[in-house]
C-alpha positions as CSV (number, residue, x, y, z in Angstrom):
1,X,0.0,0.0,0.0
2,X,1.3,3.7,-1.1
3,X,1.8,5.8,1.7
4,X,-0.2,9.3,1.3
5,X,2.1,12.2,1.3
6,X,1.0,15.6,2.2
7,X,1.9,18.3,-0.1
8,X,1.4,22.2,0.6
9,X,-1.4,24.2,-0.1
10,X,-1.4,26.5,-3.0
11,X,-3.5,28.8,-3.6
12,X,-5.7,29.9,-6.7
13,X,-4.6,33.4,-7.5
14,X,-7.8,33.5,-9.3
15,X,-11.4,33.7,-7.2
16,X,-13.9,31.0,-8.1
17,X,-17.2,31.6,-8.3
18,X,-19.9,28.7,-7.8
19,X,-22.1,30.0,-11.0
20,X,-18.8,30.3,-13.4
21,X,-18.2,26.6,-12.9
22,X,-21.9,25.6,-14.2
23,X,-22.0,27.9,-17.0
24,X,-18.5,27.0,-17.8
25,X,-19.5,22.9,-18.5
26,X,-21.6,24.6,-21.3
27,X,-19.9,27.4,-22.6
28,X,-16.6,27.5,-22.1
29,X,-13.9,30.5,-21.3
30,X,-17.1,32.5,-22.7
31,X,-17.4,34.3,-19.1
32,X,-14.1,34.5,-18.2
33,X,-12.1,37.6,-19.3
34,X,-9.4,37.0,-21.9
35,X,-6.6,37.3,-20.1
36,X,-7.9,34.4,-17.3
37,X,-8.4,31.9,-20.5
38,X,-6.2,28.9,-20.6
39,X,-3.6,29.5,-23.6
40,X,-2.5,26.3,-25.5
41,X,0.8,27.8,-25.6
42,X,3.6,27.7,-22.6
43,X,2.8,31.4,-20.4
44,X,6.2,33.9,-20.5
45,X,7.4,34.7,-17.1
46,X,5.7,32.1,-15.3
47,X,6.6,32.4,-11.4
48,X,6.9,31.4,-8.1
49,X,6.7,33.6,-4.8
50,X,8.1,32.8,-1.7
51,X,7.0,34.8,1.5
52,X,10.0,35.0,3.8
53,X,9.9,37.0,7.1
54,X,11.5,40.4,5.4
55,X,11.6,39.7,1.8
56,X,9.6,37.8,-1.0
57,X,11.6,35.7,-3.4
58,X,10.3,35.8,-6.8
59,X,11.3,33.5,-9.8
60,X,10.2,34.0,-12.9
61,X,11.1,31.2,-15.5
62,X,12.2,33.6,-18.5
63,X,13.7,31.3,-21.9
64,X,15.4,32.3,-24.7
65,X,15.2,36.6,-23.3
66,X,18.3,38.3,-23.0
67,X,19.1,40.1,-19.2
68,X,19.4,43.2,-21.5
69,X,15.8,42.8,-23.0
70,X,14.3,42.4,-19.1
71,X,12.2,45.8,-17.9
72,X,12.2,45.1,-14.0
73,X,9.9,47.8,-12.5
74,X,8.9,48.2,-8.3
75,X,6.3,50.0,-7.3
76,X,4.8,50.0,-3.7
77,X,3.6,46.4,-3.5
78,X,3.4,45.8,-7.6
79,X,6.5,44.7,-9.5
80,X,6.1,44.7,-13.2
81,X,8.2,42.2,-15.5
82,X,8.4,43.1,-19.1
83,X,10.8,42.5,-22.2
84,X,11.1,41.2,-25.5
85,X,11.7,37.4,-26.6
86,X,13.4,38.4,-29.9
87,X,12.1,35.9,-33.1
88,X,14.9,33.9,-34.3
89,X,16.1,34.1,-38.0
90,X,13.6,31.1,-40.3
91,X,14.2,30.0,-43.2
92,X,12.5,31.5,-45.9
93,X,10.8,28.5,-47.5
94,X,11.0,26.6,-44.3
95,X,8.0,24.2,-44.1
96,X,7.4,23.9,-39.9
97,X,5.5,20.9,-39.3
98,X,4.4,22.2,-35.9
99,X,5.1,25.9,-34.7
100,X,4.0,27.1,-31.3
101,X,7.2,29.6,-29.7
102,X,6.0,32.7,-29.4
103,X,8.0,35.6,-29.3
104,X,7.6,39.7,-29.1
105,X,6.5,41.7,-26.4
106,X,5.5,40.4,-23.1
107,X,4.7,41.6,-19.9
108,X,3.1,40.8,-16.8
109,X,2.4,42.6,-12.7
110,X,2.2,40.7,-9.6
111,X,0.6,42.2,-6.7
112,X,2.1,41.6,-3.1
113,X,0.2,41.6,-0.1
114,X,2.4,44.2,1.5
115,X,4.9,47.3,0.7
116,X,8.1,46.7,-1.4
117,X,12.0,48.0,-0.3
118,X,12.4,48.9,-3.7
119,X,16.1,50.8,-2.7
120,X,17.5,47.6,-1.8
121,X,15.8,45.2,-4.0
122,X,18.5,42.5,-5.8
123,X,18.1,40.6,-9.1
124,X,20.2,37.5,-11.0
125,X,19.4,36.4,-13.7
126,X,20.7,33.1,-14.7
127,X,20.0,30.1,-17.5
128,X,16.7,31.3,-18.6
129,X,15.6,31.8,-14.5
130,X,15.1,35.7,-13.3
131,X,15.8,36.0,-9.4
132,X,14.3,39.1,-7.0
133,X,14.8,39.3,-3.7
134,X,12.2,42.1,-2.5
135,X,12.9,42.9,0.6
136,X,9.9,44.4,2.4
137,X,9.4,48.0,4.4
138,X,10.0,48.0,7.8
139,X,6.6,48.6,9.1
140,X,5.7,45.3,6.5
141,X,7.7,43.2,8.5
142,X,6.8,40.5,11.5
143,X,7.8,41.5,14.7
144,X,7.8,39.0,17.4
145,X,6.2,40.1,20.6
146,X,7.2,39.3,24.0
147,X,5.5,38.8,27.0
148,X,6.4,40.5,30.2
């Protein structure tokens, strides 16, 4: 017999709603907005956040982008990621059998739940994986309290 392991919780960044679910078995993506849909293509800047006691980490899985191409923005509790995946050279009478890289513009804003450092914030940026450490404002910060 397996044994059951737990895994952490991780939560939807998107709200559910009871009704969507019902009308979305007969319609679907048709009530969600456009940029909740499910692409059929790999996201750019997909990430992870880690909530530390005075700094997030981000990572943001970034391929084939060039440091120089990044736009790394903070602002308050927002940080915006932006650049440009340049296209590649093709051949002119290439005949792709399948063809689903995307490349151009992209960008993309992730909301914290508290107050950004942005003075001190660091970033690496290394095969393909873009690193922040965003260290948060003193007043964001857990204090431990003791009792007298």
């Amino acid at each position: 017999m397996a044994k059951e392991v737990s895994r952490p919780t991780v939560m939807d960044v998107r709200p559910t709603d009871p009704l969507e679910g019902v009308l979305d078995t007969f319609m679907p993506g048709f009530f969600s907005p456009a940029s909740l849909r499910r692409q059929s293509y790999p996201q750019v800047a997909n990430i992870d956040v880690i909530d530390r006691d005075d700094a997030f980490i981000l990572k943001a899985e970034i391929p084939g982008v060039e440091k120089n191409d990044l736009d790394i923005q903070v602002h308050g509790n927002q940080v915006y990621l932006g650049g440009v995946k340049q296209e590649e050279k093709t051949e002119k009478d290439a005949n792709y059998v399948y063809r689903e890289r995307h490349y151009g513009e992209f960008s993309r804003t992730i909301q914290l739940p508290v107050d950004i450092n942005s003075d001190q914030v660091k970033a690496t940026f290394k095969d393909g994986v873009l690193e922040l450490v965003l260290p948060k404002t003193e007043s964001a910060k857990r204090k431990r309290i003791t009792i007298s």
